[in-house]
TORZA-485225 format. One line per field, with one value per residue (C-alpha): chain; residue number from 1; z, y, x. Coordinates in nm, 3 decimals. Example, Ala and Ser with C-alpha at 12.3 -4.5 7.8 and 13.67 -1.06 7.14 Angstrom:
BEGIN
mol A,A;
seq 1,2;
c3 0.780,0.714;
c2 -0.450,-0.106;
c1 1.230,1.367;
***
This chain:
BEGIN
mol A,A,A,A,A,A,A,A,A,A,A,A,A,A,A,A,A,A,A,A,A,A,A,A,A,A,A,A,A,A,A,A,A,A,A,A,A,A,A,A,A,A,A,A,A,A,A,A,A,A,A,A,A,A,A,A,A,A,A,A,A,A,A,A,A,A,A,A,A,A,A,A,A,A,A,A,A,A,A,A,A,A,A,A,A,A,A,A,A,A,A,A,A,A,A,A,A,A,A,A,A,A,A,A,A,A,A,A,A,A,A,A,A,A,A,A,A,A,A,A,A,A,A,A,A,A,A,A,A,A,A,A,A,A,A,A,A,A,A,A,A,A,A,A,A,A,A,A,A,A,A,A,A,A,A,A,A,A,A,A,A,A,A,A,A,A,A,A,A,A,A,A,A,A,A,A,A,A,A,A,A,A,A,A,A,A,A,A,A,A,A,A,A,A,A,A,A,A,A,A,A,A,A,A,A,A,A,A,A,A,A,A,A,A,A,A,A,A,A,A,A,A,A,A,A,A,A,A,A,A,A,A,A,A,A,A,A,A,A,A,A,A,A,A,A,A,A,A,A,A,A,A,A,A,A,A,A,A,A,A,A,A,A,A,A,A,A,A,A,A,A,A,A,A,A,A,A,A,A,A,A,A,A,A,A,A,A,A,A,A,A,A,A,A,A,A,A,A,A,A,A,A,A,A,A,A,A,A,A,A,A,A,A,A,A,A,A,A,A,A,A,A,A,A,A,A,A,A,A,A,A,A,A,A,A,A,A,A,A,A,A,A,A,A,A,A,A,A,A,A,A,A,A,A,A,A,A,A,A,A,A,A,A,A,A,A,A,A,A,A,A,A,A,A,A,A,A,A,A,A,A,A,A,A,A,A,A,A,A,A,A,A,A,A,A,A,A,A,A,A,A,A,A,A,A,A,A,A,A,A,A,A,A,A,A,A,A,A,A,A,A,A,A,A,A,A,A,A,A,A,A,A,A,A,A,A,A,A,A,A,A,A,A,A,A,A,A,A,A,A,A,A,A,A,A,A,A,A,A,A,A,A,A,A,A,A,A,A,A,A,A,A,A,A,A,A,A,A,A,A,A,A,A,A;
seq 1,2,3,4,5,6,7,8,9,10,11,12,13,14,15,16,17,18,19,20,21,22,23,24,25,26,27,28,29,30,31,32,33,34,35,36,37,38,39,40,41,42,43,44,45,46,47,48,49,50,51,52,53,54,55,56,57,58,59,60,61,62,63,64,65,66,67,68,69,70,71,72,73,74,75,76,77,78,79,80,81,82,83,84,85,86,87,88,89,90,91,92,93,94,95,96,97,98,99,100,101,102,103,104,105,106,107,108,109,110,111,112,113,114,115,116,117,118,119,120,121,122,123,124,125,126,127,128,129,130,131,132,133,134,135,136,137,138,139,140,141,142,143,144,145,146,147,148,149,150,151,152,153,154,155,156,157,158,159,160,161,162,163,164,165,166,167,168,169,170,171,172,173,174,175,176,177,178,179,180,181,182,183,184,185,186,187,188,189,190,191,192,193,194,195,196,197,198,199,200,201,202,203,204,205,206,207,208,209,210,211,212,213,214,215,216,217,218,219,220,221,222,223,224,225,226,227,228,229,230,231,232,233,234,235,236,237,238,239,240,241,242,243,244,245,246,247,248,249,250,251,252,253,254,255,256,257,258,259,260,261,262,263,264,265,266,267,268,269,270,271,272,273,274,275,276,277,278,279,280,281,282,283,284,285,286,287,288,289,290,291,292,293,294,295,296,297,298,299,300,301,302,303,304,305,306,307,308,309,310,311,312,313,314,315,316,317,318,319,320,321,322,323,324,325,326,327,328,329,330,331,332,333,334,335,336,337,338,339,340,341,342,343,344,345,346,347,348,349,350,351,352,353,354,355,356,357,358,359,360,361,362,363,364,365,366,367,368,369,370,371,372,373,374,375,376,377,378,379,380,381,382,383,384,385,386,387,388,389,390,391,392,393,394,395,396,397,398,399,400,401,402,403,404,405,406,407,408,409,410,411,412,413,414,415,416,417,418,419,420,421,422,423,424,425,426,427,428,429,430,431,432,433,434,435,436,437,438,439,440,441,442,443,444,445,446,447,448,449,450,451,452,453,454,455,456,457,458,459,460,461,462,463,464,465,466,467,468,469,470,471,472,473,474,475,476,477,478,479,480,481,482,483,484;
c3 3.191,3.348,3.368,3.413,3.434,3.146,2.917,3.192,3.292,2.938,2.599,2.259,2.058,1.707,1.486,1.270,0.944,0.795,0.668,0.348,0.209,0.286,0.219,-0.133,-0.278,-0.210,-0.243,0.112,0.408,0.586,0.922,1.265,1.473,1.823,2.093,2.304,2.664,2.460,2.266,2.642,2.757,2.427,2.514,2.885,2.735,2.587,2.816,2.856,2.740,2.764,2.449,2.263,1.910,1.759,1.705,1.517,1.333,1.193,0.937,1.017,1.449,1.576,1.970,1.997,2.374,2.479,2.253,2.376,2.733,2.647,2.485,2.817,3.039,2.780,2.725,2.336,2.208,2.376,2.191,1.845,1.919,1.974,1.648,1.414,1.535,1.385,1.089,0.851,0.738,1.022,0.877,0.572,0.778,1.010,0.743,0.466,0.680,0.671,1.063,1.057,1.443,1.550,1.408,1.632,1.892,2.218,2.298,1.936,2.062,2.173,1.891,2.105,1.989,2.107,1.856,1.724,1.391,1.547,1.814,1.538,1.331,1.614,1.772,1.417,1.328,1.714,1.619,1.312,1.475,1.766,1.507,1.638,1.385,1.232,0.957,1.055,0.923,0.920,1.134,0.837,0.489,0.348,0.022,-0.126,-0.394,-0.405,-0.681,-0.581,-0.884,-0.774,-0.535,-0.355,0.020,-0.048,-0.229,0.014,0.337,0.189,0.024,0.414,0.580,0.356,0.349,0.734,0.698,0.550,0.218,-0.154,-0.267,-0.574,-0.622,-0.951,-1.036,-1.430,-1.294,-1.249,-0.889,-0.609,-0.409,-0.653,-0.574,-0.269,-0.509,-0.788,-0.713,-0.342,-0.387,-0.197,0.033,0.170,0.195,0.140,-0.081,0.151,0.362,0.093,0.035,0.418,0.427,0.058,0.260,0.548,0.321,0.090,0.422,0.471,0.180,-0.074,-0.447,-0.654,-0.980,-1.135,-1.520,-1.549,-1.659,-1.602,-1.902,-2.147,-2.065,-1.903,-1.947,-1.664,-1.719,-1.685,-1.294,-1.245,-1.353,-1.188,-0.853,-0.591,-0.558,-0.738,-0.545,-0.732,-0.587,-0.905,-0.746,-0.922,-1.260,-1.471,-1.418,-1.446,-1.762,-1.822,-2.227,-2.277,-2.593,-2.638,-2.381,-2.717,-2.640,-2.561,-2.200,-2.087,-1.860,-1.611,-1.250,-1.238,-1.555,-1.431,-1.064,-1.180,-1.446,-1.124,-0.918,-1.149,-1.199,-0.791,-0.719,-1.003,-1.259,-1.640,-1.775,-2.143,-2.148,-2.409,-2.142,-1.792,-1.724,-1.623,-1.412,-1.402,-1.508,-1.611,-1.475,-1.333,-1.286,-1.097,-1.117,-0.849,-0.487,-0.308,-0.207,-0.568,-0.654,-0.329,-0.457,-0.784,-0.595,-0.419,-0.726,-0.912,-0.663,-0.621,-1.049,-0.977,-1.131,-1.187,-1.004,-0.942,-0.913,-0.747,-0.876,-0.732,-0.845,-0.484,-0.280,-0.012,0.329,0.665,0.856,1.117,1.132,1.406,1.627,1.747,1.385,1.287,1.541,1.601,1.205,0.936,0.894,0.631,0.659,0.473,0.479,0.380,0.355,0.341,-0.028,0.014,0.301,-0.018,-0.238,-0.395,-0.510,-0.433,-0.599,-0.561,-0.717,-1.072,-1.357,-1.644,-1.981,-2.233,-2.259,-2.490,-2.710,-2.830,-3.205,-3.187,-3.018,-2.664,-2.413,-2.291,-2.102,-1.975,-1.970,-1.679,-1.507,-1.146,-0.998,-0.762,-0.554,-0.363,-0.314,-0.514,-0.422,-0.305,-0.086,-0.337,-0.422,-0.781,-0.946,-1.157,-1.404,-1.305,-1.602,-1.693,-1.419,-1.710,-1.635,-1.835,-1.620,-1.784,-1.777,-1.925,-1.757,-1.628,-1.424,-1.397,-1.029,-1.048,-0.908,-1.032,-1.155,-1.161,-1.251,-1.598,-1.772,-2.065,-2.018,-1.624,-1.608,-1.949,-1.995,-1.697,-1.755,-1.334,-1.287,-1.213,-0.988,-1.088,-1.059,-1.245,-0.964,-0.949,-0.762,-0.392,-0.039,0.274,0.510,0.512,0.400,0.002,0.198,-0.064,-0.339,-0.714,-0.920,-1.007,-0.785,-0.649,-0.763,-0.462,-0.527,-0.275,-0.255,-0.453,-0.703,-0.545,-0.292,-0.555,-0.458,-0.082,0.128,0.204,0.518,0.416,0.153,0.443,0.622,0.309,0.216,0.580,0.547,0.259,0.346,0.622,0.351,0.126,0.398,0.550,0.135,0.118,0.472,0.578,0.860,0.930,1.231,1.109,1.216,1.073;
c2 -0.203,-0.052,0.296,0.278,0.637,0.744,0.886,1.117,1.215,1.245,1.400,1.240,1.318,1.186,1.231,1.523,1.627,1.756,2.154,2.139,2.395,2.117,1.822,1.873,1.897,1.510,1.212,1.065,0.994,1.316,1.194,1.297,0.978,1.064,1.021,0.681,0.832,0.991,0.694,0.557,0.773,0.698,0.337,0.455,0.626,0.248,0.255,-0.141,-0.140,-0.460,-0.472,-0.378,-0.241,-0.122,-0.546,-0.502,-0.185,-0.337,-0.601,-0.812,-0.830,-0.655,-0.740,-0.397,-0.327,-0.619,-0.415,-0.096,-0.199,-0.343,-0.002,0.144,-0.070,-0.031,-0.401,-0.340,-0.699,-0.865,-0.617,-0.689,-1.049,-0.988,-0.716,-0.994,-1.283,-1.125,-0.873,-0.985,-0.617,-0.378,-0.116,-0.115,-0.038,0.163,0.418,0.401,0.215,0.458,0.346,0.196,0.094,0.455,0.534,0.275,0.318,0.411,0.758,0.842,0.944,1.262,1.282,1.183,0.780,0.622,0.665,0.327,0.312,0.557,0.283,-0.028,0.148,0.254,-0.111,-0.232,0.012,-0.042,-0.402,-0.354,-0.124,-0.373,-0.706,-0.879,-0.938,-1.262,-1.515,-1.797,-2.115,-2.389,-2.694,-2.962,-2.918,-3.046,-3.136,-2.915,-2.715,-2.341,-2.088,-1.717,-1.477,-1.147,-0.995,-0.722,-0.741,-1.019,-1.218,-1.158,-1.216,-1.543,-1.678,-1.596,-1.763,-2.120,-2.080,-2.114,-2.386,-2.552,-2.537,-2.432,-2.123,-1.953,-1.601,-1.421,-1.091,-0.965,-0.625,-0.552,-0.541,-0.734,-0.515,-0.477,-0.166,-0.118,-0.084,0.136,0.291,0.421,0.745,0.683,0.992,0.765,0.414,0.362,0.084,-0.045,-0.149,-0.399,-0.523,-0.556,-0.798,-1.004,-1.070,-1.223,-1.401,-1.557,-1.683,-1.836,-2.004,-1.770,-1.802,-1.459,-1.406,-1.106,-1.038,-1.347,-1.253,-1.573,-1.609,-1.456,-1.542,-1.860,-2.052,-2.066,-2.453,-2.485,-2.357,-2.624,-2.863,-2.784,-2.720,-2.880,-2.555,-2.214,-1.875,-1.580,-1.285,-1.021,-0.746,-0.538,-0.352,-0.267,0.131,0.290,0.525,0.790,0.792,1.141,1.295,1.440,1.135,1.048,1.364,1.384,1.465,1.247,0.947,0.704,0.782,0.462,0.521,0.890,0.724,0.426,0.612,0.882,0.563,0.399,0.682,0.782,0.439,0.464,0.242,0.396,0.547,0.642,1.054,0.927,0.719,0.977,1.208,1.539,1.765,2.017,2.389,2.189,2.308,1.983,1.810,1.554,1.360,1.115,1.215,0.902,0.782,0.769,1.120,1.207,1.051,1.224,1.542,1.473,1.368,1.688,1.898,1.744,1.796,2.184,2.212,2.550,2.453,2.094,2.112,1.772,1.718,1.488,1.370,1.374,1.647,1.777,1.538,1.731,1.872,1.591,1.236,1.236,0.991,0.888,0.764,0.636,0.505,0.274,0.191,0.405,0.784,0.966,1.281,1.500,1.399,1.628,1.430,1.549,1.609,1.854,2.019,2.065,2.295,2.146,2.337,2.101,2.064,1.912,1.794,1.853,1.597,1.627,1.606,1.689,1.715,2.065,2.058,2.325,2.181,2.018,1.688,1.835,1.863,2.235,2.256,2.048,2.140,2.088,2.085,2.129,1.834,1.845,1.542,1.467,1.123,0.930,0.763,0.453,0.662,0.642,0.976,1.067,1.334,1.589,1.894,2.195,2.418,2.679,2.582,2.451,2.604,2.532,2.443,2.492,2.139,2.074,1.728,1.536,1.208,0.985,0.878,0.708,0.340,0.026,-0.190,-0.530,-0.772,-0.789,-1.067,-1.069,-1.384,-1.567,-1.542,-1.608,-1.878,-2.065,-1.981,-1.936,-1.825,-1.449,-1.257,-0.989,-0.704,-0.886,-1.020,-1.410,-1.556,-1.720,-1.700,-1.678,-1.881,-2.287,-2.635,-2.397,-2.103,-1.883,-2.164,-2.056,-2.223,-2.475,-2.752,-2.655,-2.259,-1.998,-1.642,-1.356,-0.999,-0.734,-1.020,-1.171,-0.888,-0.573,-0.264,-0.218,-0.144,-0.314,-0.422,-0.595,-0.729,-0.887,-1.066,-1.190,-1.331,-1.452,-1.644,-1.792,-1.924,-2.088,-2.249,-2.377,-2.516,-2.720,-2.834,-2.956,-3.109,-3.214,-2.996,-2.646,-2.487,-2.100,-1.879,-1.765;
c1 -0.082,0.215,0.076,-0.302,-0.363,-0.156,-0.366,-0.503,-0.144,0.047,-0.085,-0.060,0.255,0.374,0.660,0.702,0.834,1.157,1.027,0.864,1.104,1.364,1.234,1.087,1.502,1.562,1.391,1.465,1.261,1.177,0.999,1.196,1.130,1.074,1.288,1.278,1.204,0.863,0.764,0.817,0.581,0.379,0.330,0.223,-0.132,-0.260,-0.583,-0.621,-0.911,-1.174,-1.217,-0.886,-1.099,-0.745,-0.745,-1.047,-0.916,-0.582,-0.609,-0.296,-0.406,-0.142,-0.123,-0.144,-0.132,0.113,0.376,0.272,0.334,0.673,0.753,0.659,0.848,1.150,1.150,1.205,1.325,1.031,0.846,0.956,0.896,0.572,0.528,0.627,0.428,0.197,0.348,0.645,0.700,0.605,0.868,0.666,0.331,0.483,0.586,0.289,-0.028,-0.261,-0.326,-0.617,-0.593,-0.520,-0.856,-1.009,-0.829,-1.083,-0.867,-0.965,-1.346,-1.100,-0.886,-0.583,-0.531,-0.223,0.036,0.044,0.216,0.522,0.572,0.512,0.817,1.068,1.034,1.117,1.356,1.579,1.547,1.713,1.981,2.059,2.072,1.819,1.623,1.784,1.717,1.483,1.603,1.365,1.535,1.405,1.315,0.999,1.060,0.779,0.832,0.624,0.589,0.487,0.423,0.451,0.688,0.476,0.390,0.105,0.384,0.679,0.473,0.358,0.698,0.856,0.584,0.613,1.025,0.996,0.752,1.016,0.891,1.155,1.025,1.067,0.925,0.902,0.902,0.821,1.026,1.432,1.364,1.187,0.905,0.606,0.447,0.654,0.940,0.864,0.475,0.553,0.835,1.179,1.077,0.790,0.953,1.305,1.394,1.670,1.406,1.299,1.704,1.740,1.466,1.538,1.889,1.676,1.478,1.716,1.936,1.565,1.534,1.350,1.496,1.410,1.367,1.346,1.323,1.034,0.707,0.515,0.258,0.538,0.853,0.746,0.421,0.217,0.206,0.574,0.533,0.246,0.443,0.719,0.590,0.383,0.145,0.109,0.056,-0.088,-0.007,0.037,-0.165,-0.413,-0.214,-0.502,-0.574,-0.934,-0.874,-1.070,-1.258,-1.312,-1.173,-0.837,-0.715,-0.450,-0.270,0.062,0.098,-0.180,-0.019,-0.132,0.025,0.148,0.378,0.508,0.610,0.757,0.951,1.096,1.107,1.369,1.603,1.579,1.705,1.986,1.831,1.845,1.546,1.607,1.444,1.210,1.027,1.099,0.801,0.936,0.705,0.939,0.847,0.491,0.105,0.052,-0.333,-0.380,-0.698,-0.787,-0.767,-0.607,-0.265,-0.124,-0.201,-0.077,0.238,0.207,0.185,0.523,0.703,0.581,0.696,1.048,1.089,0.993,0.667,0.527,0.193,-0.038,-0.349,-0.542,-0.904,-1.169,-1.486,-1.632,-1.741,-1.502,-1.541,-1.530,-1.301,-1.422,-1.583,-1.919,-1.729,-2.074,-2.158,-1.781,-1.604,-1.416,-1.464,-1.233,-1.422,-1.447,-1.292,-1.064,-0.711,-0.416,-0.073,0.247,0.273,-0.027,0.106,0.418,0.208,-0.097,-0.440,-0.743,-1.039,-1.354,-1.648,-1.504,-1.592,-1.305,-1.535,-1.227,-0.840,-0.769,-0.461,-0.257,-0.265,0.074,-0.044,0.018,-0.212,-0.237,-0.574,-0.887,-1.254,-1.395,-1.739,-1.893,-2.094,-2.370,-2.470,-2.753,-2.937,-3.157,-3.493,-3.297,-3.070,-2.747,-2.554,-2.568,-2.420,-2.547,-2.336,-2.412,-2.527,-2.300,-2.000,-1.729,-1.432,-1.091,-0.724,-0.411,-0.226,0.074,0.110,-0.167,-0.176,-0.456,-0.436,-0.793,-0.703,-0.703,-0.993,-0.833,-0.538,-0.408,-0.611,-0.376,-0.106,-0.126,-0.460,-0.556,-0.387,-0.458,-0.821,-0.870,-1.218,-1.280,-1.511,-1.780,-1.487,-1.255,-1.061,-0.886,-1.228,-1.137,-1.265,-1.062,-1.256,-1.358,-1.097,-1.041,-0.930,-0.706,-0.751,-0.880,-1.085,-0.797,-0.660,-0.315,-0.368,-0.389,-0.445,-0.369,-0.386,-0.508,-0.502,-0.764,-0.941,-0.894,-0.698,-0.630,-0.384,0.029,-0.115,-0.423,-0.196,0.057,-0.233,-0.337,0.015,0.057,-0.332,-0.254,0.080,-0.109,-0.361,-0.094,0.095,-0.242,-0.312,0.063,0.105,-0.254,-0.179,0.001,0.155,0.200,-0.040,-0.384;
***
């Protein structure tokens, strides 16, 4: 490395945010990048270590170091070279990964890990300014014809990898928009949507045909693609949220997160949203139940509408403050995270089971009755949970959100009717490794993804699109040159 006593000589420092005060009256992205002498200086504290674990810690391989050095040494086109060899989307990561590799990252047994993702997104971000980042034209066509269904990062990783292969690609999208998730279910004040444009206009000068407004298995058989095309790609995500059965759920007021984000989403980006189908927050007692990234989000939007006051409950007890590096690291901790939305105005709770939804006789929901849990172990070591007699408590809610995750794909149409074979969780069933890499239970038929993996994260999503580009490419060609 260029500086090998850097992280002795220069302490960590990452981007910050816009005030919340400001930033909770607009829906655009609020980070202050830092300036280019720091992240500089940034790149300097990479340690060059042996064994580089932040490899190990991010799921799409980043050459972590090698563009960290470049940063240093202010060679930034080299360095966004290297970035994509390995990531089609690193503005999308380096905005909403939850940095995985920071968390392995040897400086992180002090707290202090090299700030990865805020280099990954201003290498990306200076390529963008300084056009480098160009089409890729394949220099011969193979006469192979690909179908992608869905257009989220597993889908757009994989349809970019096969058009520069050489491959036709067609990706379809049962939404108004390409992106998936990326589009509608991540706010516009975490990842702005003309990131997603910027790279369809790459993509299409590659050779990627979208279309939007197709719901295979509805609009258009399923058999009508496999006919039609030399290989099928599923890569629909998972849809399907975990609901919660507990009576009063019928009440008005009672949504999936999914619905009340997509809904702000829409009209943020300029799309109409009749009022009959936009979930205000605004003047509401908001609950959030679920305590991941999409009641995070939930918190955000409610905040931005001018809610009276959210309220985020978990099922879970509270994590610490702070992993025991000796028992974590370099592997993700648990630990209690507070994102920006929190930092907004958010009340958390924990260990709360919900075991009814109140109304306030009109059909509204006005309350929930709630319990306390207590966990502790079981003979075989697994945490159960147990109500605490006499903790039920009742929380004004005006507006709740069901933030919970996702169990699985739809079933209902693709699947259905081309009768792939599932796993236990519900999931299209397909393994990553060996000569049927990425391939269903059908000849031709890949799967990638949450599709295929469950819920996870835009980045594990991306290496899955990239791997089974690579797959597809080897069952089409007999052989494949894009990388694994």
């Amino acid at each position: 490395m260029g500086k090998p006593t850097g992280f002795m000589e220069i302490d960590r420092r990452d981007r910050r945010y816009e005030p919340a005060a400001d930033r909770v009256v607009h829906y655009k992205e609020f980070v202050i990048p830092l300036p280019e002498g720091e992240l500089s200086k940034q790149g300097a504290r990479c340690m060059d270590c042996g064994i580089p674990f932040c490899h190990q810690g991010c799921p799409v391989n980043n050459l972590i170091p090698d563009f960290n050095d470049l940063v240093y040494r202010s060679d930034w086109q080299a360095a966004i070279e290297v970035l994509h060899s390995t990531n089609n989307f690193p503005e999308f990561t380096g905005r909403i990964c939850p940095a995985p590799c920071e968390a392995a990252c040897t400086l992180n047994i002090d707290d202090a890990p090299v700030t990865i993702k805020s280099i990954e997104c201003a290498i990306v971000d200076k390529a963008w300014e300084q056009g480098w980042i160009k089409p890729q034209v394949p220099a011969r066509r193979t006469g192979k014809r690909v179908a992608i269904v869905g257009s989220g990062p597993a889908g757009l990783a994989c349809a970019q990898q096969l058009a520069r292969a050489g491959h036709h690609v067609a990706l379809y999208e049962k939404q108004d928009r390409i992106g998936g998730l990326l589009r509608y279910g991540i706010p516009d004040f975490k990842l702005s949507k003309t990131l997603i444009d910027r790279r369809m206009s790459q993509m299409r000068a590659e050779g990627v045909e979208f279309h939007t407004h197709t719901h295979i298995g509805e609009d258009i058989p399923a058999a009508h693609l496999r006919a039609e095309y030399d290989a099928l790609v599923l890569t629909g995500g998972s849809e399907k949220p975990r609901d919660l059965d507990v009576p009063g759920r019928s009440l008005d007021g009672v949504h999936f997160a999914m619905d009340f984000l997509r809904a702000n989403s829409k009209r943020v980006q300029g799309i109409y949203v009749p009022d009959e189908d936009f979930i205000s927050a605004q003047g509401k007692h908001v609950v959030v139940i679920g305590g991941g990234d999409t009641g995070s989000d939930c918190i955000g939007t409610s905040n931005r509408h001018g809610a009276r006051s959210v309220t985020q409950i978990e099922l879970l007890p509270e994590p610490p403050a702070k992993e025991d590096k000796a028992l974590t690291w370099p592997h993700w901790p648990n630990k209690k995270r507070t994102s920006s939305s929190h930092e907004e105005g958010c009340e958390r709770l924990w260990s709360v089971a919900t075991k009814e939804f109140l109304g306030d006789g009109k059909g509204r929901v006005r309350a929930l009755r709630c319990v306390k849990l207590d966990w502790a172990k079981d003979e075989a070591g697994r945490w159960q949970s147990r109500e605490i007699p006499g903790s039920e408590f009742e929380l004004k809610a005006d507006l709740v959100t069901l933030a919970m995750g996702f169990v699985h794909p739809i079933h209902q149409g693709l699947i259905e009717e081309l009768g792939v074979e599932l796993d236990p969780r519900g999931n299209v069933k397909g393994s990553t490794e060996g000569a049927k890499a990425y391939h269903t239970s059908l000849d031709g038929v890949f799967a990638a993804g949450d599709m295929r993996r469950g819920q996870s994260l835009v980045v594990w999503a991306i290496r899955e699109g990239r791997q089974c580009a690579r797959a597809v490419d080897e069952w089409l060609m007999g052989t494949s040159d894009l990388p694994r």
